[in-house]
MDAnalysis code that builds the backbone (N, CA, C; Angstrom):
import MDAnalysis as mda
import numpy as np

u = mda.Universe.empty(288, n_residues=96, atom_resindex=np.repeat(np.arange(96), 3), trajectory=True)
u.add_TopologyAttr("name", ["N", "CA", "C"] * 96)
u.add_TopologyAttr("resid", np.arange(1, 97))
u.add_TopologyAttr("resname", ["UNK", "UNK", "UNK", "UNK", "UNK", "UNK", "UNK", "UNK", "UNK", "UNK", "UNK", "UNK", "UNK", "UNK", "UNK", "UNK", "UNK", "UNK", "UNK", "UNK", "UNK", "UNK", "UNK", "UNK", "UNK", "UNK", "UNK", "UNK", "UNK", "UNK", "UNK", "UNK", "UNK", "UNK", "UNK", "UNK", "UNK", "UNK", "UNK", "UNK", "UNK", "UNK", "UNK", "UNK", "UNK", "UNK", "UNK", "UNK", "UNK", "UNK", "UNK", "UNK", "UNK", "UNK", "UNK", "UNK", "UNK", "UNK", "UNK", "UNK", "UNK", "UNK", "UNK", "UNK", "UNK", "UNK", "UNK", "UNK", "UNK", "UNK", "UNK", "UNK", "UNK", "UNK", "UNK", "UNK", "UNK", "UNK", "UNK", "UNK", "UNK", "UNK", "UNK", "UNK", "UNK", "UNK", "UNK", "UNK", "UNK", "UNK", "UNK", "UNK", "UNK", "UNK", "UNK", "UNK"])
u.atoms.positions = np.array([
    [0.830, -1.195, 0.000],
    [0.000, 0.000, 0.000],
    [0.865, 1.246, 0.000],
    [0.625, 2.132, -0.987],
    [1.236, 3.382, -0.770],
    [0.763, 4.465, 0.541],
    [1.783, 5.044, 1.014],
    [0.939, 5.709, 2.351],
    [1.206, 7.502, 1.897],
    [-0.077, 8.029, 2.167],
    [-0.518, 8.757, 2.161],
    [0.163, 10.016, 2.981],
    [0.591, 10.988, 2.938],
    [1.611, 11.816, 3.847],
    [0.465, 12.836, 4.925],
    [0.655, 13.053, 5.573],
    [0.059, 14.083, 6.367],
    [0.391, 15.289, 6.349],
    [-0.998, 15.836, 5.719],
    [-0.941, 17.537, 5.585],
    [-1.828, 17.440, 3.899],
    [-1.984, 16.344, 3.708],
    [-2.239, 15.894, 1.987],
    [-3.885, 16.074, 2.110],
    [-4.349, 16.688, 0.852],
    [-5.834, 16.993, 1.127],
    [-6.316, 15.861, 0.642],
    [-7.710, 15.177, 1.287],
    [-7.881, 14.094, 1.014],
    [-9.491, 13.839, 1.497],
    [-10.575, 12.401, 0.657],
    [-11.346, 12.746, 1.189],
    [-11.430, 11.239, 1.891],
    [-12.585, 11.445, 2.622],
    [-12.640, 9.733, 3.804],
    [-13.834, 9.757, 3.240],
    [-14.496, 8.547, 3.940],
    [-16.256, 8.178, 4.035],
    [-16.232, 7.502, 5.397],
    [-17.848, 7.934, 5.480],
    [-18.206, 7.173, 6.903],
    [-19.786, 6.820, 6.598],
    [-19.781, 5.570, 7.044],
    [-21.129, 4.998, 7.332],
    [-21.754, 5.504, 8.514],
    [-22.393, 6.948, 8.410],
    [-23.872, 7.285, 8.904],
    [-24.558, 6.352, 9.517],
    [-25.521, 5.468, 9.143],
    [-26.859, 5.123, 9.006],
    [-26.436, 3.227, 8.400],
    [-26.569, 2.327, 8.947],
    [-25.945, 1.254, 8.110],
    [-27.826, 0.770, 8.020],
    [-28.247, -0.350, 6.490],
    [-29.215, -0.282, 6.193],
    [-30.474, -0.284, 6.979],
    [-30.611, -1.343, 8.042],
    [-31.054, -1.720, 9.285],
    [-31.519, -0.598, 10.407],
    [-30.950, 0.844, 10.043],
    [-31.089, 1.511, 10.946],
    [-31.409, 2.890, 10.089],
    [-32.069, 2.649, 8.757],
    [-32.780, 3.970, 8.125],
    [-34.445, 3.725, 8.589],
    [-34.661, 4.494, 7.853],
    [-36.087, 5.321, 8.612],
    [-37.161, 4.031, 7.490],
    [-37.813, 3.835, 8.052],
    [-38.810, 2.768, 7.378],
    [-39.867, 3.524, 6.387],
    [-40.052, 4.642, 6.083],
    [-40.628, 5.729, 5.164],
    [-39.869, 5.763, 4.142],
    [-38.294, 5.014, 3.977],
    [-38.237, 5.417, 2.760],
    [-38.264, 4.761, 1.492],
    [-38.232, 4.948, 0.530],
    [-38.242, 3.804, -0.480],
    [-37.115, 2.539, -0.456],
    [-37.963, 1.610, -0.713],
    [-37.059, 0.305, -0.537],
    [-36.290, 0.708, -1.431],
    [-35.448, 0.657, -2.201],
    [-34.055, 0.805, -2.786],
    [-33.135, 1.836, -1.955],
    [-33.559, 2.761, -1.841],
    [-32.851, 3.993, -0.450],
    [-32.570, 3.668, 0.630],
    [-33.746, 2.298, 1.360],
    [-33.532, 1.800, 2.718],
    [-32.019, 0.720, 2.603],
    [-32.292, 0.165, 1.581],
    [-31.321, -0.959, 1.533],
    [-30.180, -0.790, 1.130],
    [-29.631, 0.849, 1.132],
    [-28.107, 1.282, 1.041],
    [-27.912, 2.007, 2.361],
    [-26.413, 1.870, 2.562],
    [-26.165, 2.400, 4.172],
    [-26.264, 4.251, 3.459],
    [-26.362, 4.738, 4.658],
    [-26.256, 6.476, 4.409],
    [-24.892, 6.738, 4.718],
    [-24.318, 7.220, 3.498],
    [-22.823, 7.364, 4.069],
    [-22.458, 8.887, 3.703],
    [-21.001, 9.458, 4.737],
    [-20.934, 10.919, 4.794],
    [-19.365, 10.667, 3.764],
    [-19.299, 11.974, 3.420],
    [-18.093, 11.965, 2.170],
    [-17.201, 13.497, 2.498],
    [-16.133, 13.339, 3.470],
    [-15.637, 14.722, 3.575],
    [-14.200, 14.536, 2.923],
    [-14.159, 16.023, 2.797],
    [-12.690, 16.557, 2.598],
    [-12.119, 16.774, 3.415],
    [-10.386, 16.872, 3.610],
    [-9.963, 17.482, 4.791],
    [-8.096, 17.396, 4.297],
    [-7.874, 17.822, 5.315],
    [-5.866, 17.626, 5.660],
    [-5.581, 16.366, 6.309],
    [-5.291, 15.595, 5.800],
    [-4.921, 14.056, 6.352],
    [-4.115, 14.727, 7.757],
    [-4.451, 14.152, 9.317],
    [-3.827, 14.424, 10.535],
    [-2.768, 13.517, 10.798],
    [-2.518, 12.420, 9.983],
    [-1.258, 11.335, 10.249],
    [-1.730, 10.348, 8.638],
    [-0.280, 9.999, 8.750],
    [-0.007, 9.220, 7.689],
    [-1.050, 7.876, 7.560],
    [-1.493, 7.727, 6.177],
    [-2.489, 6.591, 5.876],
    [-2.181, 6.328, 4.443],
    [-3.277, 5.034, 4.606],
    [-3.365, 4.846, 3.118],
    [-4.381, 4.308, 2.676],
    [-4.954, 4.733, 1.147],
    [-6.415, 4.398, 1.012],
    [-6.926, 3.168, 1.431],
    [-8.458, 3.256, 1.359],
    [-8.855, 2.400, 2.941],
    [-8.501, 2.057, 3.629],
    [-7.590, 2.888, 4.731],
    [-7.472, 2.168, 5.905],
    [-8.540, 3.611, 6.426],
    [-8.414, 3.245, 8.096],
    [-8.969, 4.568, 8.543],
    [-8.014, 5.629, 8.951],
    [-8.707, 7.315, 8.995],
    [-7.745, 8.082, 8.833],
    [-8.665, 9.376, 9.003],
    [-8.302, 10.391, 9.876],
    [-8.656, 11.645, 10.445],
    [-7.961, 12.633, 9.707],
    [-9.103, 13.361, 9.685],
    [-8.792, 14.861, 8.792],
    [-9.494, 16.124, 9.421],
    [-8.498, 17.076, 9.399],
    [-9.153, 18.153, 9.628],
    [-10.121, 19.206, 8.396],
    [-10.959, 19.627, 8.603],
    [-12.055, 20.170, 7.460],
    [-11.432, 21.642, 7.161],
    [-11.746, 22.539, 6.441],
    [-11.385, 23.742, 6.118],
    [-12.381, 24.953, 7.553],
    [-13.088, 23.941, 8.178],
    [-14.170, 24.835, 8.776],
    [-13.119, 24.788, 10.638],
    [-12.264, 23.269, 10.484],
    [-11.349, 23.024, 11.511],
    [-11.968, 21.908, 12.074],
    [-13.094, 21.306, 11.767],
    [-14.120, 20.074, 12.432],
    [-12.990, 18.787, 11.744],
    [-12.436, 18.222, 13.139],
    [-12.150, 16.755, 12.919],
    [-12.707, 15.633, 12.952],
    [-12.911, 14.901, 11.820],
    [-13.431, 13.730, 11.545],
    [-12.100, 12.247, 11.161],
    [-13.237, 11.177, 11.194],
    [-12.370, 10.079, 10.655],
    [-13.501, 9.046, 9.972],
    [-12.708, 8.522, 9.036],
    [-13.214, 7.676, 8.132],
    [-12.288, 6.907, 7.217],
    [-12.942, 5.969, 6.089],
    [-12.149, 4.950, 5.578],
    [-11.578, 6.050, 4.640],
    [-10.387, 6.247, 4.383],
    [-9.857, 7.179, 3.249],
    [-10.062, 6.628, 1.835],
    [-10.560, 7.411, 1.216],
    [-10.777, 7.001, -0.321],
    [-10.084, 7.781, -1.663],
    [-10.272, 8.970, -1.169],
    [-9.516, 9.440, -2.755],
    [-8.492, 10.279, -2.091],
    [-7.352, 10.395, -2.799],
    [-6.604, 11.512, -2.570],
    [-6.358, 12.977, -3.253],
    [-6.653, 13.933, -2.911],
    [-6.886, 15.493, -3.900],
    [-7.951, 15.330, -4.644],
    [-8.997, 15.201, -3.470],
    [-10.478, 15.062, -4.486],
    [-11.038, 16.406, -5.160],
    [-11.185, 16.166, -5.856],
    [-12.066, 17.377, -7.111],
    [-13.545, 17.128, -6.940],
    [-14.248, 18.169, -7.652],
    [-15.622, 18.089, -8.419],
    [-15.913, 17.656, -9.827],
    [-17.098, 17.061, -10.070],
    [-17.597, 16.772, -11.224],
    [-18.693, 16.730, -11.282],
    [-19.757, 17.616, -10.612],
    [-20.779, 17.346, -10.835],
    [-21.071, 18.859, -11.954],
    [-22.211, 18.395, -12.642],
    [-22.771, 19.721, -13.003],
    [-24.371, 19.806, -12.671],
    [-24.713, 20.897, -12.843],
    [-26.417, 21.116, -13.102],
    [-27.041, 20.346, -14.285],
    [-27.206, 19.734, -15.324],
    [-27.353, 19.292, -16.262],
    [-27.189, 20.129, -17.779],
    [-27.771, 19.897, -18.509],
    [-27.787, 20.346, -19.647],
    [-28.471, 21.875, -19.569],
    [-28.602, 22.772, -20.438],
    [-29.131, 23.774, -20.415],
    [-30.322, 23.844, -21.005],
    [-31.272, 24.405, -19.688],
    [-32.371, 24.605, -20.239],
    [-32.657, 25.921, -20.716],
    [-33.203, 26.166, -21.869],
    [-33.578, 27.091, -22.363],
    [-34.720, 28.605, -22.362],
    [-35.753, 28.041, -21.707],
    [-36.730, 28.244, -20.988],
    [-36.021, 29.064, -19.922],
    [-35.042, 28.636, -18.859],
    [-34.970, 29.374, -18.016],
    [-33.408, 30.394, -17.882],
    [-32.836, 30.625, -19.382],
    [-32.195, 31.306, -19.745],
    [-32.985, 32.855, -19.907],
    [-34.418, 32.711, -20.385],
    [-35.055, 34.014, -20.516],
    [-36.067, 34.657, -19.266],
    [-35.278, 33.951, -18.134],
    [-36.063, 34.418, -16.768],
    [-35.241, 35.934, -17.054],
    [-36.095, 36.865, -16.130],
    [-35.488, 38.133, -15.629],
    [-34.801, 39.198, -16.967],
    [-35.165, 38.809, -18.177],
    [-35.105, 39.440, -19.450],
    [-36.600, 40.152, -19.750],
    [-36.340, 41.326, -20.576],
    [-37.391, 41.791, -20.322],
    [-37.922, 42.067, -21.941],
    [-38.469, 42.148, -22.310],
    [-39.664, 41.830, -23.845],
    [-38.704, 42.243, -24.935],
    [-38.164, 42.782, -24.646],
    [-37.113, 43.966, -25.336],
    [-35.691, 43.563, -25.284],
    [-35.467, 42.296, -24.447],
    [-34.144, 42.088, -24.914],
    [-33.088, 42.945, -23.432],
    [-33.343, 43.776, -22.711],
    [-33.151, 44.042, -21.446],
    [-33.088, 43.845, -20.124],
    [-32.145, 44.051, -19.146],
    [-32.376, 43.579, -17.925],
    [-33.500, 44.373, -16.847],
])
């Protein structure tokens, strides 16, 4: 296993909620996955992916969890563009 250095931004997971212990309101496919939390942080001591491993947050809240990615990014987007709501707050005329 490669180990992970401390001070390295990194994100963990933690099992929340394991299936057995979600709320019975919700849809069976939702009940039957655990609820799990996904943070970022500053690795506090040396690790390596999945093992477990504490991080401090940008807010300073220390957590721990199984480490999973290292220098995690974004990829989500809003979807495609809708068009319709490109002409909110335009006014008949082509104006704000």
């Amino acid at each position: 296993m490669n180990t992970v250095n401390k001070g390295t931004w990194v994100q963990i997971e933690q099992v929340v909620l394991k299936p057995g212990e979600r709320a019975p309101s919700l849809p069976a496919d939702t009940r039957r996955v655990p609820y799990v939390l996904r943070v970022s942080g500053f690795l506090l001591d040396d690790a390596a992916v999945g093992e477990q491993a504490r991080v401090r947050t940008l807010v300073g809240r220390e957590l721990s969890g199984s480490l999973t990615t290292v220098n995690p990014s974004y990829d989500h987007s809003f979807g495609e563009t809708v068009r319709e709501l490109l002409d909110i707050g335009i006014d008949a005329d082509g104006s704000r």
